[in-house]
N, C-alpha and C positions, 0 to 999 in steps of 0.2 A: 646252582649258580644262576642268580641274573643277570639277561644282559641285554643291550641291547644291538635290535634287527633295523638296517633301511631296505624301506618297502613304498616303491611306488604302488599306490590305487587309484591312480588317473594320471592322466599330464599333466605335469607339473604338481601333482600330490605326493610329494615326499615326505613319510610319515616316519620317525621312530617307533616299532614296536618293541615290547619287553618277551622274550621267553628266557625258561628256565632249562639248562642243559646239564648233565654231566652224566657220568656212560652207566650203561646199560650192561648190566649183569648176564643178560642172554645174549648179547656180542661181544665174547672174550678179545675180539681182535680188532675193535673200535679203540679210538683215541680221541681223548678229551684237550683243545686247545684252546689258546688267548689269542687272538689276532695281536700283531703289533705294528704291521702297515699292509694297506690294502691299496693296489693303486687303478685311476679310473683309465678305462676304456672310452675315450671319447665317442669311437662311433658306436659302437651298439649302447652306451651306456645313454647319450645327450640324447638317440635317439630318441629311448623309448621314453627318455624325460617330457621330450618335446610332444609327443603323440606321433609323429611319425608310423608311412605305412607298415605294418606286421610283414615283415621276412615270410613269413606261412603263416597257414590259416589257423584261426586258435583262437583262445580267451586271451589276450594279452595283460591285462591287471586283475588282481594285483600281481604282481612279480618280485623279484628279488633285484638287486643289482650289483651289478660288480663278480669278477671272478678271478682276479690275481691279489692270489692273502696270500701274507708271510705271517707266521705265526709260531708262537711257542709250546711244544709239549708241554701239558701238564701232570696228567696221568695215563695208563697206559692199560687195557686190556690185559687178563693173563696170558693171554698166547700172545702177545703180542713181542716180537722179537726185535724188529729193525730198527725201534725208536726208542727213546727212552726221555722219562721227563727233564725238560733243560734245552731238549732239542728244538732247533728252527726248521720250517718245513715252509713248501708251498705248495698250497691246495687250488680248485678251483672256486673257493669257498666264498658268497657273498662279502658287501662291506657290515660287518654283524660283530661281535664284541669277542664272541666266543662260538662255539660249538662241537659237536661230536662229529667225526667222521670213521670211514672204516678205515684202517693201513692201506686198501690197499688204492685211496684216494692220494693219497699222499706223491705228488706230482717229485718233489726233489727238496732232499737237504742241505742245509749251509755250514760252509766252514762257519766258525765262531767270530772269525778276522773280516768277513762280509759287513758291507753295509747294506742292512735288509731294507730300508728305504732303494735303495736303488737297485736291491734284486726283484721286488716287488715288479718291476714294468720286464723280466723276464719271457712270459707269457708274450708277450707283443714284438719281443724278436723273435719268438718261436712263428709267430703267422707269417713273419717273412722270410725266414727259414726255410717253412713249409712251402713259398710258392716256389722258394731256388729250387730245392731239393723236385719236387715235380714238373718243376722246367728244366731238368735236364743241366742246370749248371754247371760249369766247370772254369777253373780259373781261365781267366785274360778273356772270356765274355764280355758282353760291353751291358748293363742294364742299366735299364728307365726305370725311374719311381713318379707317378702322376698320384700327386695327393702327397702332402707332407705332413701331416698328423704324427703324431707318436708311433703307429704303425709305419706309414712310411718310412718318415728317419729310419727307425729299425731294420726297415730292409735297405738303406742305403751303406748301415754300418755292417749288415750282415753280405751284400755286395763286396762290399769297400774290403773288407778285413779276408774275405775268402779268396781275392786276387782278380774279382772284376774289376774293372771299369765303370763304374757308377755316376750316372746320371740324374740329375735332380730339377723335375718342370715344376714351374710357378713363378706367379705372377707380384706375388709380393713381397718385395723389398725385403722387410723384418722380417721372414723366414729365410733369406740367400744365405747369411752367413751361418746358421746354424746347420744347414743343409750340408754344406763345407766343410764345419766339424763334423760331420756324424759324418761323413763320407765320403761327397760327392765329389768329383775333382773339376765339376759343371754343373753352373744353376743355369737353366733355360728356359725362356722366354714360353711358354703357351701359346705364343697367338703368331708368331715365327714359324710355320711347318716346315721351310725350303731349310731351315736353317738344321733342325733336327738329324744326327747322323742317324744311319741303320742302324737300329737297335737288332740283339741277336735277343732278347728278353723285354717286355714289356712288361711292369708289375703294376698295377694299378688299384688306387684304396679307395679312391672315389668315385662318386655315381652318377654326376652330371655327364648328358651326352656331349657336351664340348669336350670332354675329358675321353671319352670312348673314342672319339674321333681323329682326337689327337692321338691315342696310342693304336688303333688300324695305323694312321699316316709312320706315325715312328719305328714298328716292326719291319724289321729287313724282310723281305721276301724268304719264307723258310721260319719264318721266328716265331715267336711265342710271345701270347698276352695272357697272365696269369694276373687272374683276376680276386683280390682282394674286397674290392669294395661292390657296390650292387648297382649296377648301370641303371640308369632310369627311374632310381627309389625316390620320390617324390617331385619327379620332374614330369612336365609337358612332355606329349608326344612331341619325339624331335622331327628335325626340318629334311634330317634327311636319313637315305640308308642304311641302319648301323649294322648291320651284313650285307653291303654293298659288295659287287663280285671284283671290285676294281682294287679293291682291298680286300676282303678274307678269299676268296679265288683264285686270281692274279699273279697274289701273290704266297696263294696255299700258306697261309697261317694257320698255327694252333693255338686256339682260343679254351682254357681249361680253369675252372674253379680252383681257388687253392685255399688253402686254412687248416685242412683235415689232412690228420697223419694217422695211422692206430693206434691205439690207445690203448694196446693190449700188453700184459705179461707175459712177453716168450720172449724164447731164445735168442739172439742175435743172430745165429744159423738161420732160425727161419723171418726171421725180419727183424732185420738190423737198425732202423732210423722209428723208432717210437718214440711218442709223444715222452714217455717218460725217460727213456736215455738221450732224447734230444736235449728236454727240460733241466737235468743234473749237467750236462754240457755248457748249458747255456746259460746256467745259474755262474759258476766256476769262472765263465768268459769275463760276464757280467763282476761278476767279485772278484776278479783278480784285475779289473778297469781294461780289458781286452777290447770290452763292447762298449759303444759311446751312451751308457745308459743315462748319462748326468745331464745330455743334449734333450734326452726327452721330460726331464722333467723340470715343470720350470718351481715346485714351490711342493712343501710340503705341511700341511695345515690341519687342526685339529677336526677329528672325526665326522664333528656338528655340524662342520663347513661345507659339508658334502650338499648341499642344494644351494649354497652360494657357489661354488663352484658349478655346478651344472649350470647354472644363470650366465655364468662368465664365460661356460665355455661355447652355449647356445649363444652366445649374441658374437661370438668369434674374440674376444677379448687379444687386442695382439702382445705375443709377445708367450701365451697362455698358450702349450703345449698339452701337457698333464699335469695332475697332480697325483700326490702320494698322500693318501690320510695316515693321520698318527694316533694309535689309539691306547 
C-alpha cells in the first residue's frame, strides 16, 4: 500500500513523502490501518514548523509530525484479538495516510455513532486531565488556565465538567467567548494581578515569563502550578525572579511537570488512571458531546492543507484554534 508521510526536514520544510506499508508476517499482532482524521497540536506541532528551541538535546529534523490519528482497521494480524477490520482506533500515529502499528499501540476505540473528527483532539484533553489528575484535584477547586490554545480550553472543559471552578486568563477579546463555552465561568484580564482570586491550581500552557509570573501571583498560598507549557522557550532572560521567595516560599507552592501519565498495561489494582483507560474515557466524554471538543476546533481541511495551516496558525490567525485534517 502507498501512501503518503508529512515530514518536516527543516523549518518551515514540509515535505510529503510516499512509503509503502502493510503488515508484516513476523508480527502476528500488528495492524494495518487508514487514517481518517488526524488533528494538529499547535504547540509542539507550529513549533517545530517554526524552528523553535529543541525541548532536549538531539537531531531535531527530519521528523514526523502530529500524534492524535483516528483511524480505520483494515487488516489484522493472526493473534490479533481486540480489533478487528471496520474498526476505529486512536493511535499516537503521525499525519501519514496509512500505517502498521502493533495492538498494543492502539491508545482507544470508537463507538460507530462518534464523530471521529472531533474525537481526533481527544489526546489534548488527556494533557489536561493529566495535570488535574497530578494536582491533586477534586470537585469545587477553583482553577487557572493561562494560555488558551486547544490544550487549554481542554483543560478548562476538563475543570469545568469535573465540578471546579474554572478560570480563564487572556488578553484577547476573540478568544473570551469561546473560553466561556468550553468552561470557564471567568475570562481575566492578564495584566489585572489585584484582581486575580486565590487559585487552589494553576495550569499553565504557555511559555512567556509574563505568564509564569502571572500564575506564582495567582496560586493561593499552598497551591499548585502545573505546568503544561515550557517557561522561558524562546524568550529573553526575564526582568525578574521566576523562583522569587516572595512567591514560591512564602507562599510554599508546588510547582510540578504535568503531561505524563503511564502508559503501561496493568491492572487497575495496581494503577488505575493510565494513559490508555484515561484515553477510552475521554474518547466516550468526547463522543457522547460531554467534552466541549467542537470549541477546539475551528475547521476541518483536506490533508494537503496541513502547511497552510501551520502558516496560519504561526502567524496567530484569530479566530484559528486547531484544525482536524481529513483524509
Amino acid at each position: 500500500m502507498d501512501v503518503r508521510v508529512a515530514k518536516l526536514t527543516g523549518p518551515r520544510d514540509l515535505v510529503w513523502e510516499r512509503e509503502t506499508v502493510g503488515l508484516n508476517s513476523s508480527d502476528p499482532q500488528s495492524i494495518l490501518c487508514r487514517t481518517t482524521f488526524s488533528a494538529i497540536s499547535p504547540g509542539t506541532e507550529v513549533a517545530a514548523y517554526v524552528g523553535a528551541d529543541p525541548l532536549r538535546p538531539g537531531k531535531v529534523y527530519p521528523r514526523l509530525v502530529g500524534y492524535c490519528n483516528v483511524a480505520e482497521v483494515l487488516e489484522v494480524g493472526a493473534e490479533v484479538t481486540a480489533y478487528r477490520p471496520g474498526d476505529l482506533v486512536v493511535t499516537h500515529e503521525s499525519h501519514r495516510e496509512a500505517f502498521v502499528c502493533h495492538q498494543r499501540a492502539v491508545l482507544a476505540t470508537l463507538d460507530p455513532a462518534f464523530d471521529p473528527a472531533l474525537v481526533s483532539v481527544s489526546y489534548l484533553f488527556h494533557l489536561g486531565y493529566a495535570a488535574l489528575l497530578k494536582s491533586q484535584f477534586r470537585p469545587g477547586h477553583s482553577v487557572g488556565v493561562i494560555g488558551l490554545g486547544p490544550i487549554g480550553l481542554a483543560t478548562l472543559g476538563m475543570a469545568s465538567s469535573g465540578g471546579g471552578a474554572a478560570y480563564a486568563f487572556s488578553n484577547q477579546t476573540n478568544i473570551a467567548d469561546r473560553a466561556r463555552q468550553a468552561g470557564a465561568i471567568e475570562v481575566l484580564s492578564k495584566d489585572n494581578h489585584s484582581a486575580v482570586p486565590a487559585l487552589d491550581i494553576v495550569v499553565t500552557t504557555s511559555n512567556t515569563w509574563p505568564d509564569w509570573q502571572l500564575a506564582l501571583s495567582a496560586a493561593r498560598p499552598g497551591g499548585t502550578i502545573a505546568v503544561l507549557g515550557f517557561p522561558g522557550r524562546g524568550q529573553p532572560a526575564p526582568d525578574f525572579n521566576p523562583l522569587a521567595s516572595q512567591f514560591l516560599y512564602d507562599k510554599q507552592l508546588t510547582v510540578m511537570a504535568c503531561g505524563m501519565l503511564p502508559n503501561i498495561d496493568v491492572s487497575p489494582t495496581d494503577v488505575r488512571f493510565t494513559v490508555k483507560r484515561n484515553m477510552q474515557w475521554l474518547v466516550d466524554q468526547v463522543g457522547r458531546a460531554r467534552l466541549p471538543a467542537q470549541h477546539l476546533v475551528s475547521e476541518i481541511a483536506a490533508a494537503d492543507k496541513l502547511g497552510d495551516l501551520y502558516e496560519r496558525l504561526a502567524n496567530r490567525e484569530p479566530g484559528l484554534v486547531t484544525a482536524v485534517l481529513k483524509w
